[in-house]
N, C-alpha and C positions, 0 to 999 in steps of 0.2 A: 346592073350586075357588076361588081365587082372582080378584077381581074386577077390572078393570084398567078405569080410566077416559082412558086413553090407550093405544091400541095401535101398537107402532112399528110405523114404513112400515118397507119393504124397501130398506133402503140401503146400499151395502156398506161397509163399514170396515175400516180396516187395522190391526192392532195387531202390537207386538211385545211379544213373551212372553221376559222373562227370570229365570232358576231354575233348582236344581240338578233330575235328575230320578236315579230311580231305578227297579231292581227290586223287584217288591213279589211275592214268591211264597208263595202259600199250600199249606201239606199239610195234608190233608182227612184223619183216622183219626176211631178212637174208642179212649177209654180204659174197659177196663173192669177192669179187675187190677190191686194194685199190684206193683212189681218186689222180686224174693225178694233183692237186695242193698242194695237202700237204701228207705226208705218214698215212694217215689216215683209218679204212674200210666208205665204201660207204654202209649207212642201204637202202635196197629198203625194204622200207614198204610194210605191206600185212594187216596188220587187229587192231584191237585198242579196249581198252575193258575196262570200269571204276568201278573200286572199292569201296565202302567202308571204307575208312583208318583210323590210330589210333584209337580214342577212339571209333567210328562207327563202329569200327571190333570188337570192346568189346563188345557193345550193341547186335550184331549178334549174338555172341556166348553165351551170358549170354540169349535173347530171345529162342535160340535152347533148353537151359535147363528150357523152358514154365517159366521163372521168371518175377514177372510182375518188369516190368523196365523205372522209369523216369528218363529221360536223360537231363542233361545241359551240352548246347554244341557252338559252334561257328556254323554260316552258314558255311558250309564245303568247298564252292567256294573260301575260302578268303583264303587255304592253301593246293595247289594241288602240287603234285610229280609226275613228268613224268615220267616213267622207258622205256628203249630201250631194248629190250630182242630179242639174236637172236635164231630164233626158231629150226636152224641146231645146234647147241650145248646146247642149253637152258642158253646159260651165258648171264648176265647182263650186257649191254656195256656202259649204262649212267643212272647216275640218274640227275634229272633238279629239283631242286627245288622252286616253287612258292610261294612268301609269308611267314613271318616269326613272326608277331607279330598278336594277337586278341585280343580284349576286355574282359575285365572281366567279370566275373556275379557273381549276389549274389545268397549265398546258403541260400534257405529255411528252417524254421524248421524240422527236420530231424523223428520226434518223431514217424512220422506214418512208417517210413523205418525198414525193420528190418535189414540192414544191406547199408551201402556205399562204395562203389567204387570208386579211384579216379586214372584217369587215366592221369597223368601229362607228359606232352610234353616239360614245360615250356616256356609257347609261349603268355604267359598274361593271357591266360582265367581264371586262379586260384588264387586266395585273399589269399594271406597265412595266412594272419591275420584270415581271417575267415576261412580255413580249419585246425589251431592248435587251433581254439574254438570249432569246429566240434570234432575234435577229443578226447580234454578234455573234453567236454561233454556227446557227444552222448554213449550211454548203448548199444551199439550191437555191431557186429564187423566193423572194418575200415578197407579194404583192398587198397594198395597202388603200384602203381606202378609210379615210378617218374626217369626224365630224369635228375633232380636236386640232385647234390652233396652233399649238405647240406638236410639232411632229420631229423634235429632236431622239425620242426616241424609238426610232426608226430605223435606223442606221442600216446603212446597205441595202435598203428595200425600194422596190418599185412604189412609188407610192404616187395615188390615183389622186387628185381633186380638184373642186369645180374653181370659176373664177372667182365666183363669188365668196369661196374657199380662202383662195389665193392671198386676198385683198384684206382678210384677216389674221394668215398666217403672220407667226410671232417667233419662231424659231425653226432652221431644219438642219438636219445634222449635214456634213460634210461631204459624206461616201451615203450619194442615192441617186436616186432615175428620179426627176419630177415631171407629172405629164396634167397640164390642164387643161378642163375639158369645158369648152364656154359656149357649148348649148349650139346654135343653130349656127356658130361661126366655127367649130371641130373641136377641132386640140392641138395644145404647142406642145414639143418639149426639144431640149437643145435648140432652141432656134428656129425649128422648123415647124412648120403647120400643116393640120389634115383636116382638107376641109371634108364638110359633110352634105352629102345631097338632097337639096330643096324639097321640102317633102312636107305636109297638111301637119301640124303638130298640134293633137288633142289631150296630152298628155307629160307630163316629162316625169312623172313617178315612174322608179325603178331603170330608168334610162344607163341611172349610172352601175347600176345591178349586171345589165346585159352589158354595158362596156367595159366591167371586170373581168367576168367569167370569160369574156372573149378574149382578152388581152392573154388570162394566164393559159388557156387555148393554146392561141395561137407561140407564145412567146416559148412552152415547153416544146412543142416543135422546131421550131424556126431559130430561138434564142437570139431572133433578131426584132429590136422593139420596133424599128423602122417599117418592119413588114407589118406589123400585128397590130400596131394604132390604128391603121385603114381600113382593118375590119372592124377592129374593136367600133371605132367613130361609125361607121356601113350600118352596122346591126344594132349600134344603141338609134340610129336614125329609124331603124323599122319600130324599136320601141314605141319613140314620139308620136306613132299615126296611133294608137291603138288608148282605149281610157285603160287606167289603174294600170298598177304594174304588170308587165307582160314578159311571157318565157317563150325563147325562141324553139321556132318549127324546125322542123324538116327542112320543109320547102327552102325557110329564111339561110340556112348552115348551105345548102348545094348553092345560094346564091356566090358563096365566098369561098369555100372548098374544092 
């Protein structure tokens, strides 16, 4: 458990959530033969189960912490991920991906939010033009999490990504929070690091889903990032133990609250 020297009151906030979303379905077999035409395993299917993906796992998690939440989003049919998961080892033997581009939308006046989220796939949903006006505008926080190397426009936003992120970014604007999150060793930013608790990792989809919605949580209370990376980092760690992307409990929120 996680120790909290500040626990937020109950106060409501508004946020709006923008990101492409998608299907995420998984088929549950087992391989146990290979196939008599190529050296391949043979999946005999057993069971099939659909998800919630990308930015839809944001919305989950950021709903678990009761925030009220408008969402713009793509119809999610237009960008579905098949996963193969054999259920004798829990390892992942294909990922199929469906669909690669979506339409844009326009973003509304932001004034009544008291905070945005943008959860970039890079897959067209997002007007950059109009999310570096969003950003130089809008008076509350902007948290970001983006697939795109170039995050100059961004400006003034918290913005979330991994190491592996990191090592390809290409540009970042001047006036921002950068916080990177390198999987089983926590997260930096300014200098400092969170680490994360030892813990069976079967999974790292949507890891970084529960250590958004946590951060902007925590950070609309607190408005202190020092406090809210060590949950954020806490509860993306309970994601790891769990297959496919996962939305936090009950149970997981009193461990931090």
């Amino acid at each position: 458990m996680i120790e909290s020297e500040t626990t937020p009151q109950q106060k409501s906030y508004k946020v709006l959530l923008i990101g492409e979303s998608c299907r995420d379905i998984y088929h549950y077999g087992v391989c146990s033969r290979l196939c008599a035409e190529a050296p391949v395993p043979v999946f005999d299917y057993m069971a099939e189960e659909t998800r919630p993906g990308m930015a839809a796992n944001v919305l989950e998690n950021l709903l678990t912490y009761n925030l009220e939440v408008d969402f713009l989003t793509n119809d999610a049919s237009q960008l579905i991920k098949r996963r193969f998961v054999d259920t004798k080892s829990n390892q992942l033997l294909l990922r199929e991906d469906i669909g690669h581009t979506v339409q844009s939308v326009n973003i509304p006046d932001c004034k009544k939010y008291d905070a945005v989220v943008i959860s970039d796939y890079c897959k067209g949903l997002i007007d950059i033009a109009q999310v570096s006006e969003l950003c130089r505008k809008f008076h509350g926080p902007v948290f970001v999490d983006s697939k795109n190397p170039n995050l100059r426009n961004f400006e003034n936003a918290i913005i979330k990504i991994n190491n592996d992120e990191e090592s390809k970014m290409l540009n970042l604007p001047e006036e921002c929070e950068l916080i990177v999150t390198m999987g089983k060793m926590g997260a930096k930013w300014k200098g400092n690091s969170y680490q994360t608790p030892q813990v069976d990792v079967f999974d790292v989809t949507g890891a970084g889903d529960v250590f958004l919605a946590t951060l902007c949580y925590f950070y609309l209370h607190t408005r202190d990032l020092d406090k809210s990376i060590p949950k954020a980092v806490y509860l993306a760690s309970k994601s790891v133990q769990h297959m496919g992307v996962y939305i936090l409990s009950p149970d997981d929120l009193e461990e931090v609250l």
